[in-house]
C-alpha positions in Angstrom: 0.0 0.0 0.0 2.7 2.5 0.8 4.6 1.8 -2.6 1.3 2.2 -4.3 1.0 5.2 -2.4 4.1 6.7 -3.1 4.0 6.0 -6.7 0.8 7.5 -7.2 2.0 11.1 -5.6 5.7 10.6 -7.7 2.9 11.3 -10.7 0.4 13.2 -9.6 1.5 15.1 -6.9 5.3 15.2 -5.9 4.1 18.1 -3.3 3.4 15.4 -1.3 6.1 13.3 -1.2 8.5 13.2 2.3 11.5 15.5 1.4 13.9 17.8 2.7 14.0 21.6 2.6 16.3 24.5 3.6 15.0 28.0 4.2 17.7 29.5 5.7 20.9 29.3 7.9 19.7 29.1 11.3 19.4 26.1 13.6 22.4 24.7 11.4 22.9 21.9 14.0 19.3 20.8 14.3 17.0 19.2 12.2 13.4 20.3 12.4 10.5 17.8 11.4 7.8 20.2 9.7 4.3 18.3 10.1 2.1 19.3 7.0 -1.4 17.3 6.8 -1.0 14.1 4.3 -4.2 16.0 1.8 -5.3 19.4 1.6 -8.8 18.8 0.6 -10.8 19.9 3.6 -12.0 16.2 4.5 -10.1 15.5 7.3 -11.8 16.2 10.4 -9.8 17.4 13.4 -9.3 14.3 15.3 -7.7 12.9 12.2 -5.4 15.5 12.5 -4.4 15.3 15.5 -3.6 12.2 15.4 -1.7 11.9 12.4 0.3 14.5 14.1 0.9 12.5 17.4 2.1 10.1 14.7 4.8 12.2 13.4 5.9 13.6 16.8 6.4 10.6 18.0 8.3 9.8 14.4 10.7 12.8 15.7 11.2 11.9 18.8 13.0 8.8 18.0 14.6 10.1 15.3 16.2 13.1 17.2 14.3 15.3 14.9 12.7 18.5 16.7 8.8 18.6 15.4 6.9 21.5 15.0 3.0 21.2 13.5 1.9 24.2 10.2 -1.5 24.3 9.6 -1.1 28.1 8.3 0.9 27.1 5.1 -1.3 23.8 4.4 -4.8 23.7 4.2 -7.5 21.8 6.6 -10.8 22.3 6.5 -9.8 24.5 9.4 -7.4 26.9 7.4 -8.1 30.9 7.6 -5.2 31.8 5.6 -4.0 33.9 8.1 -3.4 31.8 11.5 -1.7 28.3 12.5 -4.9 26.5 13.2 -3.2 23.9 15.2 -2.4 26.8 17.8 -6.4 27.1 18.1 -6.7 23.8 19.9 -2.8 22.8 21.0 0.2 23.6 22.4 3.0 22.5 19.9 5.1 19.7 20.9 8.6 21.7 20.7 9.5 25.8 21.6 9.9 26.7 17.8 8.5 29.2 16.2 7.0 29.5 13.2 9.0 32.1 11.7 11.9 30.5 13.0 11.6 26.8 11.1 11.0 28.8 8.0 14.7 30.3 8.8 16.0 27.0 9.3 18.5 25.0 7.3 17.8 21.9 8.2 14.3 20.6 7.8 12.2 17.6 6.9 8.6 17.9 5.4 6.3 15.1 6.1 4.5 13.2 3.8 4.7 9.8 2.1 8.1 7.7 1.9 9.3 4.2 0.7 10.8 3.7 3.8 9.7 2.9 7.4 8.6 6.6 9.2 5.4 6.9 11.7 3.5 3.5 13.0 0.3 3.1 11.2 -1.0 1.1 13.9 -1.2 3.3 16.9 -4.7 5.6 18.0 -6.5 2.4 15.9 -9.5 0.3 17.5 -6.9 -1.6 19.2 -6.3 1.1 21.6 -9.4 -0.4 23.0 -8.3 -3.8 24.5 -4.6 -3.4 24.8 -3.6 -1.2 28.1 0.1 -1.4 26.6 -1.2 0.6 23.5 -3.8 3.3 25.2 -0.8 3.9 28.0 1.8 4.6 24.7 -0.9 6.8 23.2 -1.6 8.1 26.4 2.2 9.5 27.4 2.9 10.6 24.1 0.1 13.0 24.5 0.8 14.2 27.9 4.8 14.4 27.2 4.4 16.4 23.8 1.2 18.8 23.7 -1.5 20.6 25.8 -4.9 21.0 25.2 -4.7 25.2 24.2 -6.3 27.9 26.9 -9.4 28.3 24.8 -10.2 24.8 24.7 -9.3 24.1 28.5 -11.7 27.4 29.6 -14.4 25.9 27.1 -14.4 22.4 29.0 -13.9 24.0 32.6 -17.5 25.9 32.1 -19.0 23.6 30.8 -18.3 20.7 33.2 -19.1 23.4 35.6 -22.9 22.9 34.9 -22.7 18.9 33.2 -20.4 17.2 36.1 -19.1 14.7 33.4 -17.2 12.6 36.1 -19.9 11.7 37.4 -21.7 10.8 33.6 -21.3 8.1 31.2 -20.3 9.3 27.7 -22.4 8.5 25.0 -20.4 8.5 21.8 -22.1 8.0 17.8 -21.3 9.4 14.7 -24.0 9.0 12.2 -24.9 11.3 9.4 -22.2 10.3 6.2 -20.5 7.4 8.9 -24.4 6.1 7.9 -25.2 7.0 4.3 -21.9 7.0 2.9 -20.4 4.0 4.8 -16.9 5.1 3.8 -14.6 2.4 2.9 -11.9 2.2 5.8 -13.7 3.9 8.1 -14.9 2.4 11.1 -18.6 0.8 10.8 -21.5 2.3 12.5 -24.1 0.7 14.9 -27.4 1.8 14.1 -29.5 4.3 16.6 -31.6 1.0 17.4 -28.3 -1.7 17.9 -26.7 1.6 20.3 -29.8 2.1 22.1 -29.7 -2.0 22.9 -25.9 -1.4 24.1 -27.0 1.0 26.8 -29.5 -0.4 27.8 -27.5 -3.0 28.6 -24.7 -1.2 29.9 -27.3 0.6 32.5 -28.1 -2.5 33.3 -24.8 -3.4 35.0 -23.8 0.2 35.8 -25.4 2.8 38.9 -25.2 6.2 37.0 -28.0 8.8 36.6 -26.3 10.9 33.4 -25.8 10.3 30.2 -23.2 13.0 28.3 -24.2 12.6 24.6 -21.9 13.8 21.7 -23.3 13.1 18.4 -23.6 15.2 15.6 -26.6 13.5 13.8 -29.8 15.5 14.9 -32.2 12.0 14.4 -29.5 10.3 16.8 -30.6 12.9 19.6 -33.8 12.8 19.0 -34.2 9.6 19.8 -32.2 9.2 22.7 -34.0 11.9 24.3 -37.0 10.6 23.7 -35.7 7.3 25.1 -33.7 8.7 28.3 -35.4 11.9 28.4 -33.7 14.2 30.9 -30.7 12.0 32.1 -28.8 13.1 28.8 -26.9 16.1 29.3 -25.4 18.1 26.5 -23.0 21.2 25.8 -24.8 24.5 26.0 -23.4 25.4 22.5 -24.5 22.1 21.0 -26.1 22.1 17.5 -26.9 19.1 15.5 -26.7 18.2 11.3 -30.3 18.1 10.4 -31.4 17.6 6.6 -28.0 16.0 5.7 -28.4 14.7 2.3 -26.0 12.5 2.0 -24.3 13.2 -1.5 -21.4 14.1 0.2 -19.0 13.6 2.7 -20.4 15.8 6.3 -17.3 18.2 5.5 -18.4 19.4 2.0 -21.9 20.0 2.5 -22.2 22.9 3.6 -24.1 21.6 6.9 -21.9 22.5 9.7 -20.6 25.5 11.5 -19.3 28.5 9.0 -16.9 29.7 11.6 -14.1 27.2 11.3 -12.0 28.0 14.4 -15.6 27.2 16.5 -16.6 24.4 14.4 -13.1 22.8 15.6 -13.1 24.0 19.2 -16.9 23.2 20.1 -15.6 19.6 18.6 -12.7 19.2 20.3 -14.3 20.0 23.8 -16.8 17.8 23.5 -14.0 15.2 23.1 -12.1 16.3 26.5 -15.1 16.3 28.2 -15.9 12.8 26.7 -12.6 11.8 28.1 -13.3 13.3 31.7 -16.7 10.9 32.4 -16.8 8.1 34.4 -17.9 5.6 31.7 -17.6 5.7 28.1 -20.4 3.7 25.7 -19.0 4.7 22.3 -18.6 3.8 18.8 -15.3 3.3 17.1 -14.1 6.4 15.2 -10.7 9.1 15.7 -13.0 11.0 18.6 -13.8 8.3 20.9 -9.9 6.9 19.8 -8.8 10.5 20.9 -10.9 10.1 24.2 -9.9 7.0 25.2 -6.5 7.8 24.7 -7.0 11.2 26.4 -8.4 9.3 29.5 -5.5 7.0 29.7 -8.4 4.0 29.6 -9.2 5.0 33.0 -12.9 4.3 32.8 -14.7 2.8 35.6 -16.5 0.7 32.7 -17.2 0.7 28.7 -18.8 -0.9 26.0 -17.5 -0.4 23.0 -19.3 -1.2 19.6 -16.3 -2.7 17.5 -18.0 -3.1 14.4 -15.4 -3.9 12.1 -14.6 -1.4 8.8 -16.2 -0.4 5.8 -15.3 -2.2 2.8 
């Protein structure tokens, strides 16, 4: 798959190849590991991201490389065109500067390579069932980045009013997860098959609330009508309703205009995902970043492992 991979961008788009760069003279002694996103075309949602960079930090850190993330010079559906949209929801994992890489004389641009560079199989469903993978996913987080002011003071007032510890998460993704059922990705329960698995779950476990994050509209609906009050939500919670499902949720012009929010409302949601005291979730990158974010601390979880789409 990689050669494949690599072969296929040596023709169409050598942009995106893994190569080397000098911009400058300083740092002569250092070599700087600039993390670009593999596509720039606005699909890739923010957990994706994220961890794709975790990937290449750690990918630096063993290869004495010093990493710094640019999401001002390569596009995510994030992208302003005038700020590093990383620096809206973390802390980057080294004291550079962005000026200063671009002064640099030494640096590496990510991307695809014939040879061995980040591990493919780490943040996957595994993370799951194996404590020696969620605590590796777990420390590289908390030795490398911070979650950014704004997104800590979002999550503070919010679990100021929701007590998450004291919640179990509820975690679905429907919408084009549903329609689409994108080949790779992670398959879906349905609202009915999820609803079974809490039950369930509630059956074994005391708790009261129920923290939902869902983006699907139908998806809260029903759970509300099922649990009524005991699910709790963000105050600044909106849902996709009317999604038509010719495209992917990213290009259809169904989610939050203001990009910087539309990540950071997301991303919150996440940490405070990770912060309850159970987690009932299906499989995608935001319940892989939660779990890995809680260290698999949970008192107790059920997780739908459904497979992938083919």
């Amino acid at each position: 798959m990689r050669i494949i991979q690599y072969m296929y961008l040596m023709i169409i788009n050598r942009n995106r190849l893994m190569k080397r760069e000098s911009y400058g003279n300083e740092n002569p002694d250092k070599c700087i590991l600039l993390i670009r996103p593999s596509t720039e075309d606005g699909v890739q949602g923010l957990m994706s991201l994220f961890i794709q960079a975790l990937r290449w930090i750690e990918y630096a850190n063993l290869n004495g490389y010093i990493p710094y993330v640019d999401y001002k010079n390569y596009e995510t559906q994030y992208h302003d065109g005038v700020n590093n949209a990383w620096d809206y929801y973390f802390t980057q994992p080294s004291s550079l500067s962005l000026e200063e890489v671009y002064k640099s004389k030494n640096v590496i641009l990510t991307g695809a390579s014939l040879r061995k560079t980040v591990d493919y199989h780490l943040f996957r469903s595994t993370i799951f069932s194996s404590n020696e993978e969620c605590r590796r996913a777990n420390n590289l987080i908390l030795n490398n980045i911070n979650i950014s002011p704004e997104i800590e003071k979002i999550v503070n007032d919010e679990n100021s009013r929701i007590h998450v510890e004291n919640c179990a998460g509820l975690f679905i993704r429907g919408t084009d997860y549903i329609m689409l059922k994108p080949t790779g990705e992670y398959v879906q329960p349905t609202i009915e098959e999820y609803i079974k698995g809490v039950d369930k779950f509630l059956a074994d476990y005391e708790v009261e609330n129920l923290f939902l994050v869902t983006e699907d509209y139908s998806y809260y609906k029903k759970l509300t009508e099922h649990y009524k009050n005991r699910i709790k939500i963000v105050s600044f919670d909106s849902f996709v309703r009317g999604y038509s499902g010719k495209d992917v949720l990213s290009k259809s012009n169904v989610l939050i205009e203001d990009k910087r929010k539309r990540g950071s409302y997301y991303f919150s949601k996440i940490v405070l995902l990770s912060k309850c005291k159970y987690l009932i979730a299906s499989i995608t990158m935001g319940s892989i970043v939660a779990y890995s974010l809680n260290g698999g601390n949970y008192e107790g979880q059920y997780i739908f492992d459904l497979g992938l789409y083919s």
